[in-house]
MDAnalysis code that builds the backbone (N, CA, C; Angstrom):
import MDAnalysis as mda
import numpy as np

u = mda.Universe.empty(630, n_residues=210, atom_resindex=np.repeat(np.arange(210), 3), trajectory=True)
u.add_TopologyAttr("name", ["N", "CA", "C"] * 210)
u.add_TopologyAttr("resid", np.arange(1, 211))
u.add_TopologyAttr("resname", ["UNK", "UNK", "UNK", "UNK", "UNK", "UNK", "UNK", "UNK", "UNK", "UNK", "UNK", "UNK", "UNK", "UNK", "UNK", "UNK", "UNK", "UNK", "UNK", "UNK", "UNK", "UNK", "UNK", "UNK", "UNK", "UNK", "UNK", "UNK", "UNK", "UNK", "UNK", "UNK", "UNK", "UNK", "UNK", "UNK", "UNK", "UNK", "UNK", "UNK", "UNK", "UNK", "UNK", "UNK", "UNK", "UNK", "UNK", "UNK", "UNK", "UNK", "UNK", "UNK", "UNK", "UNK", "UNK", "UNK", "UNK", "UNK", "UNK", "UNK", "UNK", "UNK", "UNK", "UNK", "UNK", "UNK", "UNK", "UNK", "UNK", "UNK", "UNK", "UNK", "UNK", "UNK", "UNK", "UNK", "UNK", "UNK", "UNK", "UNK", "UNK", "UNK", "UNK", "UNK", "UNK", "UNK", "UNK", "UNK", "UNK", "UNK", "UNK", "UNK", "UNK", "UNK", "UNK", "UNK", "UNK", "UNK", "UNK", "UNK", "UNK", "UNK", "UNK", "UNK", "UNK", "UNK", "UNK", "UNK", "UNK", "UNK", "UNK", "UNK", "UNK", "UNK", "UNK", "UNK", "UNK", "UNK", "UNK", "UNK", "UNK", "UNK", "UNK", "UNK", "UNK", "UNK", "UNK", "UNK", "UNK", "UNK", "UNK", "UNK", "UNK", "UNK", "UNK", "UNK", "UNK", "UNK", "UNK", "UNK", "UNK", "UNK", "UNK", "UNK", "UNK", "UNK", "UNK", "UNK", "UNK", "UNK", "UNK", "UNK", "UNK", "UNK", "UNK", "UNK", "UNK", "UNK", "UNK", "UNK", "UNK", "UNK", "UNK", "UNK", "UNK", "UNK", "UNK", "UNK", "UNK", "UNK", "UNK", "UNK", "UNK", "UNK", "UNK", "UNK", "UNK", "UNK", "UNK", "UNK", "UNK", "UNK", "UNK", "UNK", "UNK", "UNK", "UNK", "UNK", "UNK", "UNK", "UNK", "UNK", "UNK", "UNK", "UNK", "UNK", "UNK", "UNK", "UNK", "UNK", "UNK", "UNK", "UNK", "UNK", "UNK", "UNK", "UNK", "UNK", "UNK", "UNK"])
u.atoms.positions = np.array([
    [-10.367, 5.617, 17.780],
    [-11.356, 4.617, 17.438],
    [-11.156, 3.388, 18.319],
    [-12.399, 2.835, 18.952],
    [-12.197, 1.795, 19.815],
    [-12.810, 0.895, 18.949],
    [-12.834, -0.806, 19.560],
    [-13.910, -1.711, 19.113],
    [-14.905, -2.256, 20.061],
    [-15.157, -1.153, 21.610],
    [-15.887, -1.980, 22.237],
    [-15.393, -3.592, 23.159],
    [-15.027, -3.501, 22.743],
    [-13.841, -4.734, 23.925],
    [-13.072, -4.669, 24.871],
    [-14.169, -5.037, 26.008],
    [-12.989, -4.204, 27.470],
    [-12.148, -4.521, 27.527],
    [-11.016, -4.493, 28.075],
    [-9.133, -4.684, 28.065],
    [-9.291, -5.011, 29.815],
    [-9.551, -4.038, 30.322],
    [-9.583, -3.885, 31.790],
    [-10.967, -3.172, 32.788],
    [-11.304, -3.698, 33.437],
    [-11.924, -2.967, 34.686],
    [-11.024, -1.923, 35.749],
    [-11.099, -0.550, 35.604],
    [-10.119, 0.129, 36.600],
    [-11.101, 0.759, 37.380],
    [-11.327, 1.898, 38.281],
    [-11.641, 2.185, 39.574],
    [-11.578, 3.843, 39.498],
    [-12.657, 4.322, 39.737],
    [-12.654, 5.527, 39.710],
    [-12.084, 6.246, 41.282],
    [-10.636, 7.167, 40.743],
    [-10.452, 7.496, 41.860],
    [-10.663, 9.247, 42.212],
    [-11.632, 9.501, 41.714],
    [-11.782, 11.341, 41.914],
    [-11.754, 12.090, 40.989],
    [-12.404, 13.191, 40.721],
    [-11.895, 14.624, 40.020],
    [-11.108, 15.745, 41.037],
    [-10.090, 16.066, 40.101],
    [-9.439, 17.375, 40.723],
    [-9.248, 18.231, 39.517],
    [-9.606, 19.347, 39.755],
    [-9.276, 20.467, 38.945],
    [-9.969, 20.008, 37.565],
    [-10.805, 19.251, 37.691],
    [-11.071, 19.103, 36.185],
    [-10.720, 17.578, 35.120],
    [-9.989, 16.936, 35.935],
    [-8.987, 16.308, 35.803],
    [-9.852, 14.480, 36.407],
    [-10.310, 13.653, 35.708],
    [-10.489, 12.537, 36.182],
    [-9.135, 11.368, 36.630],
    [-9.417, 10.603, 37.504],
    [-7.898, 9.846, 38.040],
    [-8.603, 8.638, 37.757],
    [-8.117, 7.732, 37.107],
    [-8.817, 6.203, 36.987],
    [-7.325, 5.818, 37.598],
    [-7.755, 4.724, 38.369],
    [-6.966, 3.255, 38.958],
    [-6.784, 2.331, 37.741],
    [-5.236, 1.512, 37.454],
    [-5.775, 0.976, 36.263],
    [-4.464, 0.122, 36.057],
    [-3.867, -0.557, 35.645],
    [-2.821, -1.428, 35.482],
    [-1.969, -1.973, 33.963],
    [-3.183, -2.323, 33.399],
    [-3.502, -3.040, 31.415],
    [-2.549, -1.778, 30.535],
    [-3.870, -1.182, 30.683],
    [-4.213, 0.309, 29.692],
    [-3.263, 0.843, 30.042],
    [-2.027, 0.944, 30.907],
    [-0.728, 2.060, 30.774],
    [-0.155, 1.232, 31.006],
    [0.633, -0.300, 30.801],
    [1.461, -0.757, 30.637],
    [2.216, 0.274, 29.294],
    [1.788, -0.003, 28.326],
    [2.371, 0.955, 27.113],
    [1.733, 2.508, 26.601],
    [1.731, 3.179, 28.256],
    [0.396, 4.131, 27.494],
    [2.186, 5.267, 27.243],
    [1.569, 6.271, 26.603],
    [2.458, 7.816, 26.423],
    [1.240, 8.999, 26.508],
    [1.426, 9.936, 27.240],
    [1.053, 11.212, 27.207],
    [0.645, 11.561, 25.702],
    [-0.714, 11.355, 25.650],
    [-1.399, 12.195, 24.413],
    [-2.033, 10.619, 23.709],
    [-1.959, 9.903, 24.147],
    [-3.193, 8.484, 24.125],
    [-4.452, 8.324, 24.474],
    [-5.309, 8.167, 23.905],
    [-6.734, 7.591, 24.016],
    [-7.094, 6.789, 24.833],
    [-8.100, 6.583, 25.763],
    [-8.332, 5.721, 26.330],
    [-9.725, 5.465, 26.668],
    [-10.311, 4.749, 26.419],
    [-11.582, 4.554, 26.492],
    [-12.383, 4.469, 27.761],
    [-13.020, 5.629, 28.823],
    [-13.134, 4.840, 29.742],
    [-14.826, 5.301, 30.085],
    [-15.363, 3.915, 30.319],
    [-17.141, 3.707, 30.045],
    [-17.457, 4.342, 28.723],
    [-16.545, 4.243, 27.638],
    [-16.901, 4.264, 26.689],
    [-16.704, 5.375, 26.060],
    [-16.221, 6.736, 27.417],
    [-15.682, 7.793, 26.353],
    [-14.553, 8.480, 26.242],
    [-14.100, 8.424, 25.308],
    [-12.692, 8.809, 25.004],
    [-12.312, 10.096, 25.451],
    [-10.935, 9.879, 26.219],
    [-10.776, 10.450, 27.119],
    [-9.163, 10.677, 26.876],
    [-7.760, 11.568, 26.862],
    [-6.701, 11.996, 26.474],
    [-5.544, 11.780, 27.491],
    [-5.090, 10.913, 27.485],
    [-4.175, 11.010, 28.786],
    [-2.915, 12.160, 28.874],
    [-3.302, 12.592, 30.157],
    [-2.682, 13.900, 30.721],
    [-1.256, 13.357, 31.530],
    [-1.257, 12.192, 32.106],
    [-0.085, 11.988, 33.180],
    [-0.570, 10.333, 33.584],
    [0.370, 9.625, 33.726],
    [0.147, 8.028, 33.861],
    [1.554, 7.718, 34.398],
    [1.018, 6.646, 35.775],
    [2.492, 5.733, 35.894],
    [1.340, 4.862, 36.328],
    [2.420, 3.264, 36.802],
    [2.259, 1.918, 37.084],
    [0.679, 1.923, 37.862],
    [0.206, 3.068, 38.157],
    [-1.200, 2.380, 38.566],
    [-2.367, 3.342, 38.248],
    [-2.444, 3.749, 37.405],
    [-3.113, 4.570, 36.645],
    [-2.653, 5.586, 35.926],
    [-4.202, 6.475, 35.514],
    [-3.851, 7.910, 34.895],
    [-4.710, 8.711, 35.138],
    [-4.445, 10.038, 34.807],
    [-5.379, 11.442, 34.421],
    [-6.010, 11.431, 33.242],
    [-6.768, 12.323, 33.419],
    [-7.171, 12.634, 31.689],
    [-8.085, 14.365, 31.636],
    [-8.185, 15.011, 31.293],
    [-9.105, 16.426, 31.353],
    [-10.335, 15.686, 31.370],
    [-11.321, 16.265, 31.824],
    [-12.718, 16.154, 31.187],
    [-13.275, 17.533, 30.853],
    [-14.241, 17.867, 29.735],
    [-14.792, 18.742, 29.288],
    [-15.599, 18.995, 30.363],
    [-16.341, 19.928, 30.256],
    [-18.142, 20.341, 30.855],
    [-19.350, 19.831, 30.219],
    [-18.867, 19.658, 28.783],
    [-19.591, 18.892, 28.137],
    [-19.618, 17.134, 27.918],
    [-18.528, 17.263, 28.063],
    [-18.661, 15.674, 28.965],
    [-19.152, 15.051, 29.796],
    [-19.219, 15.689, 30.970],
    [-19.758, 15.770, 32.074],
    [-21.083, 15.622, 31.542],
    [-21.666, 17.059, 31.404],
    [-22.958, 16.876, 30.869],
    [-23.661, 15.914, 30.389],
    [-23.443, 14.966, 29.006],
    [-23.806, 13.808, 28.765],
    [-23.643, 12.390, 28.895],
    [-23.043, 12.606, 29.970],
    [-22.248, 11.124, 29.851],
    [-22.851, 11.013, 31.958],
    [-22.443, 9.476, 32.126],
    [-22.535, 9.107, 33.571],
    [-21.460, 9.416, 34.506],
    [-20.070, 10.432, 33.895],
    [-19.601, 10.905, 34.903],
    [-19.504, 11.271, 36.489],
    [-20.749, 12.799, 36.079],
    [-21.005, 13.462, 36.933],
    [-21.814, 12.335, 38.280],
    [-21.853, 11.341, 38.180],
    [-22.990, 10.427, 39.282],
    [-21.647, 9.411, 39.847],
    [-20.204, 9.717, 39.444],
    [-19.568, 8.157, 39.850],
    [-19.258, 8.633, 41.154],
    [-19.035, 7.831, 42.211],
    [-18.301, 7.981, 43.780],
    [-17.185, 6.842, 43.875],
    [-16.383, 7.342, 44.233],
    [-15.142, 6.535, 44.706],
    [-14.990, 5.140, 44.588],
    [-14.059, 4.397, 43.548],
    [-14.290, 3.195, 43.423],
    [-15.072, 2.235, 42.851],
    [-15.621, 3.144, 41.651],
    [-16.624, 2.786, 41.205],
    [-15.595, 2.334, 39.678],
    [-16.542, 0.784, 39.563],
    [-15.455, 0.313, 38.413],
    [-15.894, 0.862, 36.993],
    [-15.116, 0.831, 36.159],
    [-14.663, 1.619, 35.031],
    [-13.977, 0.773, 34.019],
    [-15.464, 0.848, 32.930],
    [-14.517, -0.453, 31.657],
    [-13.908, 1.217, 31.022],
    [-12.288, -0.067, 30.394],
    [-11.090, 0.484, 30.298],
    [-10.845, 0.273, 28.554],
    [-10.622, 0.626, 27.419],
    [-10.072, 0.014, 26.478],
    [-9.263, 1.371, 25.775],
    [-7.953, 0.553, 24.929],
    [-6.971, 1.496, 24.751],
    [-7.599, 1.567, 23.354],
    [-7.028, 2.607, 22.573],
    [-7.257, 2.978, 21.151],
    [-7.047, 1.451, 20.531],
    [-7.615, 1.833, 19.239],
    [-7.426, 0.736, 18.222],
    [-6.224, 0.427, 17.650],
    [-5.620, -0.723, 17.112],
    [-4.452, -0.314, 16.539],
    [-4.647, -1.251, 14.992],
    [-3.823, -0.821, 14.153],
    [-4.003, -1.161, 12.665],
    [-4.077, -3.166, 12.624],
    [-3.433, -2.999, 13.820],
    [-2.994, -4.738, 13.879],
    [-4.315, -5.783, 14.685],
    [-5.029, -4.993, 14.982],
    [-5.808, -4.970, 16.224],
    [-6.851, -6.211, 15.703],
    [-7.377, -7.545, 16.172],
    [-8.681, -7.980, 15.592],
    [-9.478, -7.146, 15.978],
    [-10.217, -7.199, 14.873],
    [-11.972, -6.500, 15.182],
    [-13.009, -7.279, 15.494],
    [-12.856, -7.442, 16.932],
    [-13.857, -8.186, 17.515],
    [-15.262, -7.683, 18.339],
    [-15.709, -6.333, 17.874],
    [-16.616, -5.973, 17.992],
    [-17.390, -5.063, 17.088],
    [-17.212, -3.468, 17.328],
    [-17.855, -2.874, 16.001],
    [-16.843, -1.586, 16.104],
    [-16.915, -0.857, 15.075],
    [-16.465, 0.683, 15.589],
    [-16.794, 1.475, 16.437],
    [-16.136, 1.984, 17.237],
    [-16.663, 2.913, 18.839],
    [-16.088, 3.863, 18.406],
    [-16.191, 5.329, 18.734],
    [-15.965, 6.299, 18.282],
    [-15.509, 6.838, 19.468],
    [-16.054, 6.825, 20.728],
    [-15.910, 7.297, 22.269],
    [-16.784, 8.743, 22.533],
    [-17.743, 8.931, 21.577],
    [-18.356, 9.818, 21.769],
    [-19.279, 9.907, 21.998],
    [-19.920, 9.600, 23.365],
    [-21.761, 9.235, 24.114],
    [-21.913, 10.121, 23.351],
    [-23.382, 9.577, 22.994],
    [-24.372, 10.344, 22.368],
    [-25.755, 10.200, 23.786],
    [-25.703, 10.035, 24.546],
    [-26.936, 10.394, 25.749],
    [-26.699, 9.341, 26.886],
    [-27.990, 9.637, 27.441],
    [-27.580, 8.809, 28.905],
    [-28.538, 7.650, 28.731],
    [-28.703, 6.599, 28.920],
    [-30.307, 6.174, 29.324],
    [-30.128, 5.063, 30.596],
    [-30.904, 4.097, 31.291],
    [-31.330, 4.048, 32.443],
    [-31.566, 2.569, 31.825],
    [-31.513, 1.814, 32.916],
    [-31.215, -0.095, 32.669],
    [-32.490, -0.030, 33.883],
    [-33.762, -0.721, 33.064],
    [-35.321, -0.867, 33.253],
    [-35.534, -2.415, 34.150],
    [-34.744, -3.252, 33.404],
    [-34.838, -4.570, 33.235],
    [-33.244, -5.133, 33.013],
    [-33.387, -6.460, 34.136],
    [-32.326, -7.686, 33.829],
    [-32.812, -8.599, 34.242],
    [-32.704, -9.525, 33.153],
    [-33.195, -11.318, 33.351],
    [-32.813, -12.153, 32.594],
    [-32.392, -13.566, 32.978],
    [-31.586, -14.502, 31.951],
    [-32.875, -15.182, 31.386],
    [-32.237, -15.699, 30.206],
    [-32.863, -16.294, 29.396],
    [-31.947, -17.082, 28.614],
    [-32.032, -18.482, 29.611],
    [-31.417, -19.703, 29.055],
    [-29.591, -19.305, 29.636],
    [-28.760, -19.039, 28.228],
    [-27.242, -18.853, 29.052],
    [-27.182, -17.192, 28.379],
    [-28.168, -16.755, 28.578],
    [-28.328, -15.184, 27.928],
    [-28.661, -14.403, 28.795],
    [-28.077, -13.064, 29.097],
    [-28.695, -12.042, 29.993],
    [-29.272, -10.699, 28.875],
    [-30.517, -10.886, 29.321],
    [-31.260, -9.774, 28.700],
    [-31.599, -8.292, 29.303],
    [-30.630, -7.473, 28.854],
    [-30.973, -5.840, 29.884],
    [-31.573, -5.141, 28.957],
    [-32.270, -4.414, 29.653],
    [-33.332, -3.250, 28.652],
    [-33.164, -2.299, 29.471],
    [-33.181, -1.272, 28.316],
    [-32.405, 0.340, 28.913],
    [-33.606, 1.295, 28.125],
    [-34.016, 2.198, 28.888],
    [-35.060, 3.257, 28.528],
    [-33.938, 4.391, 27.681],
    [-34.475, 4.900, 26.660],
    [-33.527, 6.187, 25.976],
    [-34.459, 6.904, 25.436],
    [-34.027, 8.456, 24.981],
    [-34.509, 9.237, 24.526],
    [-35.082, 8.974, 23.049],
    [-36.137, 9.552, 22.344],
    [-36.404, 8.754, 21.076],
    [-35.095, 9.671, 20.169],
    [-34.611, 10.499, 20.325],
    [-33.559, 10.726, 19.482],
    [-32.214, 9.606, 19.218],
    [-32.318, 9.022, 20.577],
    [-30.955, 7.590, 20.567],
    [-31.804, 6.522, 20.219],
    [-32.918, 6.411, 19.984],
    [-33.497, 5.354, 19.584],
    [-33.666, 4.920, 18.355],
    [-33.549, 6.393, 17.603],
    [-33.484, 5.996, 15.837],
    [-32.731, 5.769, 15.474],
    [-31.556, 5.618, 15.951],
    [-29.899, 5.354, 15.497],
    [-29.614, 3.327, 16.222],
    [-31.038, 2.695, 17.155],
    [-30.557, 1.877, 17.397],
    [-31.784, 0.739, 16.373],
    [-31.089, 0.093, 15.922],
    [-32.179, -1.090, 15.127],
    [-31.375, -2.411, 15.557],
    [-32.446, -3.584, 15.628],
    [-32.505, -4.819, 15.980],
    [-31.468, -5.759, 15.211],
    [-30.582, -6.249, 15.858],
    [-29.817, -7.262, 15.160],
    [-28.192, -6.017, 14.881],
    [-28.462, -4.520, 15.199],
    [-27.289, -4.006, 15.252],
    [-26.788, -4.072, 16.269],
    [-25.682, -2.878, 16.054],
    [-24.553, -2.711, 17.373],
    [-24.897, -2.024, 18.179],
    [-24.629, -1.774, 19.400],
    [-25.092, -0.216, 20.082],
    [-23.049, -0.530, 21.164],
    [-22.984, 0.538, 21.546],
    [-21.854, 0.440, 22.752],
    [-22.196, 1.457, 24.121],
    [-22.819, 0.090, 24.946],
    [-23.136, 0.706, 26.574],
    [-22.230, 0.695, 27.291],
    [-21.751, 2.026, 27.957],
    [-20.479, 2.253, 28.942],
    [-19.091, 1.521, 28.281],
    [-19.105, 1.827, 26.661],
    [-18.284, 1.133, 25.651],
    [-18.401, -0.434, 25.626],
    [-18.812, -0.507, 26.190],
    [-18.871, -2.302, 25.261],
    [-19.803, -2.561, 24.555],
    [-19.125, -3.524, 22.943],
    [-19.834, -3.233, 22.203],
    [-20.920, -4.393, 22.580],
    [-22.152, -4.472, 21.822],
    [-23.123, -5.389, 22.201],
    [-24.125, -5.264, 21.071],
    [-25.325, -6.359, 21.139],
    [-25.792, -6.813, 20.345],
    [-27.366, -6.434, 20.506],
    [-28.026, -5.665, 19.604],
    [-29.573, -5.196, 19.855],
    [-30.125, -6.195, 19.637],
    [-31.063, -6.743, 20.815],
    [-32.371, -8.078, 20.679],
    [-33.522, -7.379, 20.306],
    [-34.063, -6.349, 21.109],
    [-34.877, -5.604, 20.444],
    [-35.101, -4.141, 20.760],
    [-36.096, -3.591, 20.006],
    [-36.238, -1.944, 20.050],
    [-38.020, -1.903, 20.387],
    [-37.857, -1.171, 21.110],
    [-39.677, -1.110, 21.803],
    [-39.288, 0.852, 21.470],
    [-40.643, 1.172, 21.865],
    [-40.819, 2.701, 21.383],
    [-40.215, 3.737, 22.641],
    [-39.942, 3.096, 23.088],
    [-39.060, 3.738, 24.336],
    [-37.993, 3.165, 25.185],
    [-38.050, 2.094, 24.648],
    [-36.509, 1.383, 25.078],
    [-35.746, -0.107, 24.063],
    [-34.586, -0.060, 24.334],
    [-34.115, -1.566, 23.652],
    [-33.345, -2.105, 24.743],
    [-33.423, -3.327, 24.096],
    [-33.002, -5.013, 25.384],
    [-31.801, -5.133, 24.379],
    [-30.533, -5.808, 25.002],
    [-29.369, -6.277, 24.393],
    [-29.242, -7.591, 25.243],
    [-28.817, -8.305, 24.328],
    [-28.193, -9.608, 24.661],
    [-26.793, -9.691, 25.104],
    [-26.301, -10.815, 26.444],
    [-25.202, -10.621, 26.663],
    [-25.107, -12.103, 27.440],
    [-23.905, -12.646, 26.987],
    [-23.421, -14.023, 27.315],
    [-22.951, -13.778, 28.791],
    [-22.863, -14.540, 30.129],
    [-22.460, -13.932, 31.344],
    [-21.010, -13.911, 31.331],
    [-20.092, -13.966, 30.563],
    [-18.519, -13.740, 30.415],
    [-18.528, -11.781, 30.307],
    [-19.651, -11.541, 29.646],
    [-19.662, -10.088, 29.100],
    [-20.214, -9.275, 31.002],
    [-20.849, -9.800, 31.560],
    [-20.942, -9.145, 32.886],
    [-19.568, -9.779, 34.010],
    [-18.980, -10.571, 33.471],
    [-17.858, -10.636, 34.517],
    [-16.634, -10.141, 34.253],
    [-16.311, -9.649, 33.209],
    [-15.400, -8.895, 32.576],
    [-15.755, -7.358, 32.225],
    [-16.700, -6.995, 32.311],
    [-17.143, -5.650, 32.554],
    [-17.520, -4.937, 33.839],
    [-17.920, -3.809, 33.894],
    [-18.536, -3.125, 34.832],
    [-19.824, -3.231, 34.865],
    [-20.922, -4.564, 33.871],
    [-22.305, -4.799, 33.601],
    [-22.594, -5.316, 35.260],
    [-21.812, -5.879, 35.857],
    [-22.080, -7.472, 36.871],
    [-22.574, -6.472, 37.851],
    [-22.110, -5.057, 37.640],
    [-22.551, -4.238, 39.168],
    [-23.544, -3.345, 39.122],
    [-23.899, -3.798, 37.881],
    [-25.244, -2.134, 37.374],
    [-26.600, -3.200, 37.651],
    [-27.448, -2.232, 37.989],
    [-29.059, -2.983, 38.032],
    [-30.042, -1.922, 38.238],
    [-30.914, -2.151, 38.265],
    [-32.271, -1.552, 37.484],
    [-31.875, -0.206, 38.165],
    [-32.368, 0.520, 37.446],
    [-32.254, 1.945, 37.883],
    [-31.092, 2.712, 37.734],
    [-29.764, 2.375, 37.314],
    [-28.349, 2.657, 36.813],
    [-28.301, 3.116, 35.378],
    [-27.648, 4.308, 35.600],
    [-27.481, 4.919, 34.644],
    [-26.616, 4.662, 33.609],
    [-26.466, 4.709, 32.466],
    [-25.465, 3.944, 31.620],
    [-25.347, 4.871, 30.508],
    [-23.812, 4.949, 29.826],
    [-23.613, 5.917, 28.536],
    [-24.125, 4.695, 27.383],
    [-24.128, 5.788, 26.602],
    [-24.909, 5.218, 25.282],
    [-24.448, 5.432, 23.599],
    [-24.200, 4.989, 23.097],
    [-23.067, 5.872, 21.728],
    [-23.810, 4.639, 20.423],
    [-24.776, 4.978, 19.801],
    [-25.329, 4.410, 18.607],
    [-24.287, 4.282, 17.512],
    [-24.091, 3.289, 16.897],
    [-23.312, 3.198, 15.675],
    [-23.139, 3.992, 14.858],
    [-21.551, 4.731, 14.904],
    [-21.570, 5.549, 13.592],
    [-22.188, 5.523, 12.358],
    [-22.062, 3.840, 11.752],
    [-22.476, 4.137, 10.321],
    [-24.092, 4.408, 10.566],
    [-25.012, 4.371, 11.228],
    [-26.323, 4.796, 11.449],
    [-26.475, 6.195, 11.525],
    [-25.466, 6.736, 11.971],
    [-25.249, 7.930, 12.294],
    [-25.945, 8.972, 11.016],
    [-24.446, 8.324, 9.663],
    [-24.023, 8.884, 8.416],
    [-25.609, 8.669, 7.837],
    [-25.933, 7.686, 7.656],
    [-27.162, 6.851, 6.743],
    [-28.225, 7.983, 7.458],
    [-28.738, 8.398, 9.178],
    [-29.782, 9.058, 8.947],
    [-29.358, 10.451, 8.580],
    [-28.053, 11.700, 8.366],
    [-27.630, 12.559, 8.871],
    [-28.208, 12.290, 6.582],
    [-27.531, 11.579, 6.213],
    [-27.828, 11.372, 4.593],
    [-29.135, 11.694, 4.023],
    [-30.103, 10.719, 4.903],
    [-31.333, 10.847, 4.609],
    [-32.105, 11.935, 5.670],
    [-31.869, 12.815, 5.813],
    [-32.268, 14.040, 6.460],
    [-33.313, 13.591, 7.735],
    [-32.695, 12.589, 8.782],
    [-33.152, 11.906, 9.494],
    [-32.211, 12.641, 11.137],
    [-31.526, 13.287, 10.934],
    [-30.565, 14.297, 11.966],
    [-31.225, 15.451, 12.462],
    [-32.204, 16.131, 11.650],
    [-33.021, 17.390, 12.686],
    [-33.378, 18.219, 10.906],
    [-34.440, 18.550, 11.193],
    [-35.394, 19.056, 10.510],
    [-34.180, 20.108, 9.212],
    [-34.869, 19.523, 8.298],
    [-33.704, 20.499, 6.860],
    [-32.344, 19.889, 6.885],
    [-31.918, 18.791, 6.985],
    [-30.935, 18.229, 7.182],
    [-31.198, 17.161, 5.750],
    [-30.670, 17.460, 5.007],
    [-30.820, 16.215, 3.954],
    [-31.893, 15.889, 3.096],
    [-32.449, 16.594, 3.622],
    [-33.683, 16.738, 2.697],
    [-33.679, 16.068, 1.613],
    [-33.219, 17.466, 0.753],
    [-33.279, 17.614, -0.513],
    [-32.599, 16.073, -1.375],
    [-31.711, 15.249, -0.299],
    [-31.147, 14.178, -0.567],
    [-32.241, 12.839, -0.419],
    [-33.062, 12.631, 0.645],
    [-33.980, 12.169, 0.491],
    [-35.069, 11.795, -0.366],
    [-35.468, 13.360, -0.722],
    [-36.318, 13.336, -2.184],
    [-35.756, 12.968, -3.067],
    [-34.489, 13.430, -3.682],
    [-33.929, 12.806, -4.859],
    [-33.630, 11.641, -4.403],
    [-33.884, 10.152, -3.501],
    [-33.187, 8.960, -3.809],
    [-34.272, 8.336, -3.625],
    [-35.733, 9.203, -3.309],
    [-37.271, 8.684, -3.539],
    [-37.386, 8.645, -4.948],
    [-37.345, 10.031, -5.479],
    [-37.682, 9.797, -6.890],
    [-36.671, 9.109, -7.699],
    [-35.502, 8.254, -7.970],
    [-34.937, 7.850, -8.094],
    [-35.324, 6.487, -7.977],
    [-35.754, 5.984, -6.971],
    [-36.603, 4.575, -6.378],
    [-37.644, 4.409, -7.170],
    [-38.495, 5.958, -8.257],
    [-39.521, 5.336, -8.242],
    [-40.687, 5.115, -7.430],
    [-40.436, 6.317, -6.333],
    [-41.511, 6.150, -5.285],
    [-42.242, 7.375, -5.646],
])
C-alpha cells in the first residue's frame, strides 16, 4: 500500500530478461529483497538492489496496461517505497495497481494552479468523481473535474517539480489507478460489469424507499 507521495524521481535504465532496472538512490537506502516499490505508480517487487538502484520482474500483464512498454532510456520515474504503520498519510490509499492508460489532452495554469486534463476510457471514468482522489503515474492528486470523456486535476507547481509531471505534455501517456474505496462502493452496487451486485442494488433501493 502506497500514499501517492513521491519520495524520489529515478531513471529508467532498461529491460532485460523481463526484468526492469530503475536508477535510484532514496528508495534503497533501506530497501531488502522482497520490498515494494512504487514505480509510476505500480507496484513492483524488488529482485536485487545496491547503492544506485534496483530490479524488479515485470509481468506481461503489466506491461500490457500500464506506460511501461513506451519508456526509452532515462526516462524519469516517480519512486515511492511501501507504506509503513508510522508513515503520515499525506495523500490517499494507492494500491499500485493501474487500472488503464489514458493520455494528458491539456495543461494550463490557473492563477498558482496547474490544470491537466487526461482523456480515459469510460470504464476509468466511473471510478473518478470531482473533489476525489485519482493517482497518475502514482501521485496522488486531486479531481477538479469529470467531463464525459475526460477529467482535469489540480496541481500546485511543487507537485510538477518533484515529480515526473514537469516532463509530460499533451499527448503523453500516463498510468491511471482510481480509488480503491470507489472501487468496493461500485463492485457493491453492481456498477463492475453486468450481474455484478445486482441483486444488492435492488435490495438497498427498496430499502430507500425508492
Amino acid at each position: 500500500m502506497f500514499t501517492g507521495i513521491i519520495e524520489e524521481v529515478g531513471s529508467f535504465e532498461g529491460f532485460t530478461g523481463g526484468a526492469i532496472s530503475v536508477g535510484a538512490h532514496l528508495v534503497v537506502s533501506d530497501a531488502h529483497i522482497g520490498d515494494s516499490i512504487a514505480v509510476n505508480g505500480i507496484c513492483l517487487t524488488v529482485t536485487h538492489f545496491d547503492a544506485h538502484g534496483f530490479r524488479a520482474d515485470v509481468m506481461p500483464e503489466t506491461v500490457r496496461r500500464t506506460s511501461l512498454a513506451g519508456l526509452v532510456r532515462g526516462a524519469q520515474l516517480n519512486l515511492e517505497r511501501a507504506l509503513l504503520p508510522t508513515t503520515r498519510m499525506g495523500g490517499h490509499f494507492v494500491s499500485g495497481h493501474i487500472d488503464g492508460l489514458g493520455r494528458i489532452t491539456r495543461i494550463r495554469e490557473e492563477g498558482n494552479a496547474i490544470l491537466m486534463t487526461v482523456t480515459a476510457d469510460a470504464e476509468l471514468l466511473r471510478g473518478i468523481v470531482e473533489k476525489g482522489s485519482v493517482a497518475l503515474d502514482g501521485i496522488s492528486l486531486t479531481v477538479a473535474r469529470v467531463g464525459t470523456a475526460d477529467f482535469t486535476v489540480s496541481l500546485i507547481p511543487h507537485t510538477r517539480t518533484v515529480t515526473n509531471l514537469g516532463t509530460k505534455q499533451t499527448g503523453s501517456p500516463i498510468n491511471i489507478e482510481t480509488d480503491i474505496l470507489g472501487k468496493y462502493a461500485l463492485k457493491l452496487l453492481g456498477g463492475n460489469a453486468p450481474g455484478q451486485g445486482g441483486g444488492l442494488t435492488q435490495e438497498l433501493l427498496l430499502r430507500s424507499g425508492f
